[in-house]
N, C-alpha and C positions, 0 to 999 in steps of 0.2 A: 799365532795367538795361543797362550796358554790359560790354565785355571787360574784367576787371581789371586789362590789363596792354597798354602800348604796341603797336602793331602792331611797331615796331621789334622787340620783343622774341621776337613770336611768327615774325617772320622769321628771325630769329636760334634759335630753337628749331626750325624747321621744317629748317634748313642744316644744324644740328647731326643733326638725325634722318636726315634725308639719307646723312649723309657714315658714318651707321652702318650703313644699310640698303646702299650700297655697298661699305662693308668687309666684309660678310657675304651679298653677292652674292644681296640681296632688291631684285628688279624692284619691288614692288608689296607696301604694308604694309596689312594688313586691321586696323583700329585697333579692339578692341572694347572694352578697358577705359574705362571714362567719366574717369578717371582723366586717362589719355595723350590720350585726347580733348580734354580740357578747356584740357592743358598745351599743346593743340597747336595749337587755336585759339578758347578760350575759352569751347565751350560749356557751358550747366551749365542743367541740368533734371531732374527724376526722372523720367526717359523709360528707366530702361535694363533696369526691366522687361521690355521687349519688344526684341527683337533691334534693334541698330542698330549703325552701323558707321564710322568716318574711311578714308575710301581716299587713300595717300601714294602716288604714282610717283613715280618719277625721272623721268620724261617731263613731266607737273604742273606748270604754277607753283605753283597752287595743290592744297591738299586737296579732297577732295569728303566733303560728310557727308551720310551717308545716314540718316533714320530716320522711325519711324512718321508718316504725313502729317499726322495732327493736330499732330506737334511739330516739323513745319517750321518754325515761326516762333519759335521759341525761336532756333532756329539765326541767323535773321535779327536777333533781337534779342543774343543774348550772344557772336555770333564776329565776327571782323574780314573773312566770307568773302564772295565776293559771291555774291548771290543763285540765280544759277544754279547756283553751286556747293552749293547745296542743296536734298537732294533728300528726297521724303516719298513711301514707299510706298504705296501702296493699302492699307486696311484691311481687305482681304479675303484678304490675307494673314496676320494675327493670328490665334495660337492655331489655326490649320487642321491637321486630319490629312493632307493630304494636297497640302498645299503649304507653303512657308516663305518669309517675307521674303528669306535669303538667295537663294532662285532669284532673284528682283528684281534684289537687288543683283548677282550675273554676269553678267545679261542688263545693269546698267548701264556694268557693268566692261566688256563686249564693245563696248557703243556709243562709248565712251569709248579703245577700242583699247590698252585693257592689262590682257587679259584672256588675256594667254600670260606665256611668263618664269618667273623662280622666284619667288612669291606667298606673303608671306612671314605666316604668322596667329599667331595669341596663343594658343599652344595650352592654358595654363593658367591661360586669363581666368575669373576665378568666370563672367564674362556672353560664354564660347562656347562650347554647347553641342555635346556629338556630334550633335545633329540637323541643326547650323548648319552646324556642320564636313560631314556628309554631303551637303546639300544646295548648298552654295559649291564643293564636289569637283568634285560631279557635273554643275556648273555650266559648269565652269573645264575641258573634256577637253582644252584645250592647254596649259594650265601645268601647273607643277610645284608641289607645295605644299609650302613648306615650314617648319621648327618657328621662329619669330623672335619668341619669348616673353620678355618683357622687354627685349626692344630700346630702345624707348622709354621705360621704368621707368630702365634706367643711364642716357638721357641727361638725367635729370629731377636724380641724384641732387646735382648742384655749384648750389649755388642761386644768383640772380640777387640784387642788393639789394633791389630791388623785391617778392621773393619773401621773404626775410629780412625785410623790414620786416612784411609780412602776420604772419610767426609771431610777430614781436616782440608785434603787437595781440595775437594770440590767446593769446600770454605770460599778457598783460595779465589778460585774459577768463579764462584758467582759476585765475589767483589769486585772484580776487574768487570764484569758482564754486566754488575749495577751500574758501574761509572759508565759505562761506554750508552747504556738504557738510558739513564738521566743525561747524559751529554746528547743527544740526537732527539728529546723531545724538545721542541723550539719551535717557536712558529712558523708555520711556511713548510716545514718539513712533512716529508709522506709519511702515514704511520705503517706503512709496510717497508719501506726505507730505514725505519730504525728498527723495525725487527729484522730484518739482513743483518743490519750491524750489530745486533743481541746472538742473533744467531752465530756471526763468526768468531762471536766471541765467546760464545759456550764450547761451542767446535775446537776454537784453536788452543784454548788454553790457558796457560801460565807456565814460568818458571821451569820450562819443558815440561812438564805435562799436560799428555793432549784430552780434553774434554769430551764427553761422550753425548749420546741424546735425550735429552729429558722427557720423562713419563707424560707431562703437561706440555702443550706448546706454550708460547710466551702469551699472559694474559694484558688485556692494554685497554682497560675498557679508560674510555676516554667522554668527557663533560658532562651531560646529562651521563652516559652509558656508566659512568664511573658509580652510578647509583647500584647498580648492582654487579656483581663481582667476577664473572665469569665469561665476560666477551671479551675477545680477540681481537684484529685490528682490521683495519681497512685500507683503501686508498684515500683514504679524506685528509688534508694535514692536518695538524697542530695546531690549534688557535688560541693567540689573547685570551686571557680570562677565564681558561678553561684549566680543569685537574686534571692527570693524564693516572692511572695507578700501575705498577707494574709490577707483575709477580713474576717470578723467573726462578730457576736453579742451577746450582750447579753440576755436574756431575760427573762421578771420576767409577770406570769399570760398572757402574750402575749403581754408586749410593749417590744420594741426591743432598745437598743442601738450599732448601728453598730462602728464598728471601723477598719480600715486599716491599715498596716505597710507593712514595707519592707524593706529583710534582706538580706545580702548581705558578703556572705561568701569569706573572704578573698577581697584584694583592689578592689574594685569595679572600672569601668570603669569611666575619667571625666566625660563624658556626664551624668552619672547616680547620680553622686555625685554633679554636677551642679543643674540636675534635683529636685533635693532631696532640696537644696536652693531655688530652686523657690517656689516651691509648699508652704513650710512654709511659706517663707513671704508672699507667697498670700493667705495664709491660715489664717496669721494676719489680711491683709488688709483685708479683707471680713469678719475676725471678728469683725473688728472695725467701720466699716461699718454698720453691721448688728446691728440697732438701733428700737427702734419703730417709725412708720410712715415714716420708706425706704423703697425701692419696694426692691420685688426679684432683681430687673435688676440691681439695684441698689450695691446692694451685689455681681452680681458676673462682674458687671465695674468695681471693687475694685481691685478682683481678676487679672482680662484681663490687668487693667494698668500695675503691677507687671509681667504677661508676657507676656506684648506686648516688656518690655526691655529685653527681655530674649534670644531672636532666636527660641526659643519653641513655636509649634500652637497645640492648644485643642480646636476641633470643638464643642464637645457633652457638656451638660450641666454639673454644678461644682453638684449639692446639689439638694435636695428634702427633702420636709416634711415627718416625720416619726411620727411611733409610732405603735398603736396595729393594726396587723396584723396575717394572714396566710398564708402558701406557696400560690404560688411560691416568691410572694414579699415583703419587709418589707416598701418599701415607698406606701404613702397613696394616691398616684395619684392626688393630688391637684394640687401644688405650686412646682415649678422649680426655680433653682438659674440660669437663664438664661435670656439671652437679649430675650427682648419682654414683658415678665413675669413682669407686672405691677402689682401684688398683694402688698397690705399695710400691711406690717411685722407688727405682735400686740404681746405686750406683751404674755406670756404661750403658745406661738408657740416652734414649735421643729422642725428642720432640721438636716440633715447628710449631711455633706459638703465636697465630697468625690473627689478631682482634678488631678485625672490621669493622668499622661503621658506616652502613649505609645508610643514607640518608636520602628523601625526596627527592633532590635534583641532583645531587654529586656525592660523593662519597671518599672514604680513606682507607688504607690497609697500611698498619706497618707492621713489620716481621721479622722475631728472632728463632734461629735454629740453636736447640743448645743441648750441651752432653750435659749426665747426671755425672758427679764424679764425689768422693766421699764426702765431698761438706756441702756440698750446694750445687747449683747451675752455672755453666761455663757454656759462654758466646761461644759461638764457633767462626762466626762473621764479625769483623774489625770494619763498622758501619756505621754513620751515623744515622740516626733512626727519626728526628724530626722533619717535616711536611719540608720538602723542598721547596722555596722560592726562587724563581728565575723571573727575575723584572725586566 
């Protein structure tokens, strides 16, 4: 395994990080997203179970990645960094009450002489803990700590081509993964039976290219469950009369392209099949919409015109920026397709434009992934987006 992406490029993403962490007068980035890791110098391992960490100075040429010493060599193998610049804790810092990986890493930071300044951490990384945070403090008595949470999330969100080609495969991969999803909801069939078969089909691919694992497992909430949007599946089958929703992705090197449907065995209910109308045409107008120099809010007025004539109300937001990621999520935490969300839509931006409705006893999602490109919004999925019927 190599770095997926040119060293040029991670030089170029490292200058970029840089010139943020100086607009926002951060000495020193404590990197703990795998995420912003990854995008910063390639690594990628499921090491992030256990506290680990990217240190960016301004002093640095390079990053220094810190993490558990058994996954030293991950580092060696998938970054462009050199050797020394990677470093593996003792294991006797793992799970301890009464120490923490982070003490390591300050005492690295001091050896390293930038272990003062304004020290800039993730404060709302799912992977840094208050205990991480108390012990990197209490580490750190001459700097200052301060909150630089998604610093490196905004400068992920203008993609490279290189970065765009990755989603184009993973385009690829989640349409062959929808057809195989919508082919094995039927009645009688197990719903953990057809996520096997979503699964080897995220896994196996396309077109020789092979699929990677996605951030989300596959969602499947199914009849009543379809009411709300975030259950998974079971051993129960399929049945008669029931809506099945599926959210899935695809993924290639860790960009994801998600996509939703929903399937609906036998005549579906009007409200669902109304519902099913809305959603597309709003799905249009918010593509058409989505222009360079609109805001988010802008995109999803688009959407809310088309159902404010409807009788339907969707409080939560339509859409979020996407791309390379690690569980638990695939959006990047930036940009929202939501009222308020003043962000300036730029060309090689990427969103998931995901406009649910749920509803009482059942429910719909349908979903497009699409690049910004200089005139407008471009699918990235070649899918048809109406309520599937199966009679």
């Amino acid at each position: 395994m190599k770095p997926a992406f040119a060293k040029t490029e991670y030089d170029a993403r490292l200058a970029k990080a840089k010139t943020r962490m100086a607009d926002a007068g951060v000495d020193v980035l404590v990197v703990t997203e795998p995420a912003n890791m990854g995008w910063l110098t390639g690594y990628d391992g499921w090491s992030f179970y256990t506290p680990q960490c990217l240190l960016v100075a301004l002093t640095l040429d390079q990053p220094v990645l810190i993490v558990r010493g058994m996954d030293a060599n991950a580092g060696k193998v998938t970054t462009y960094l050199d050797h020394g610049n990677i470093l593996g804790y003792p294991d006797h810092y793992v799970q301890q009450p009464d120490r923490h990986p982070m003490d390591w890493v300050a005492q690295e930071m001091a050896r390293r002489n930038i272990a003062t300044g304004r020290v800039g951490l993730e404060m709302d990384s799912y992977y840094f803990s208050p205990m991480a945070y108390e012990h990197l403090k209490a580490g750190l008595p001459n700097a200052t700590a301060v909150n630089a949470n998604s610093l490196v999330n905004w400068a992920r969100v203008v993609k490279s081509p290189a970065e765009i080609a990755y989603m184009r495969e993973a385009a690829r991969i989640v349409e062959a993964t929808m057809a195989v999803g919508i082919e094995h909801v039927r009645p009688g069939t197990r719903q953990c039976d057809a996520v096997a078969a979503i699964y080897q089909a995220q896994i196996r691919g396309t077109d020789g290219v092979g699929g990677d694992y996605p951030s989300l497992v596959p969602m499947l909430p199914t009849g009543v469950g379809a009411s709300t949007p975030h259950l998974t599946w079971s051993d129960e089958v399929f049945r008669e009369d029931e809506a099945t929703i599926l959210e899935l992705a695809g993924v290639r090197r860790r960009y994801h392209c998600p996509m939703a449907r929903t399937v609906s065995l036998g005549k579906p209910p009007q409200k669902l099949a109304d519902a099913s109308a809305v959603i597309c045409d709003g799905i249009a107008a918010a593509l058409d919409a989505a222009k360079p120099g609109a805001t988010c809010e802008e995109v999803e007025r688009a959407w809310r015109g088309v159902l404010a004539r409807s009788g339907f109300e969707k409080e939560s937001r339509i859409g979020y920026s996407v791309g390379l990621n690690y569980p638990p999520d695939w959006g990047e935490h930036t940009m929202s397709l939501r009222p308020g969300d003043t962000t300036v839509i730029k060309p090689n931006m990427t969103f998931h434009m995901i406009p649910g409705l749920m509803l009482d006893d059942c429910g719909i999602e349908i979903s497009e992934c699409f690049l910004i490109t200089e005139t407008g919004a471009e699918c990235l999925c070649d899918f048809p987006r109406p309520l599937v019927v199966k009679q």
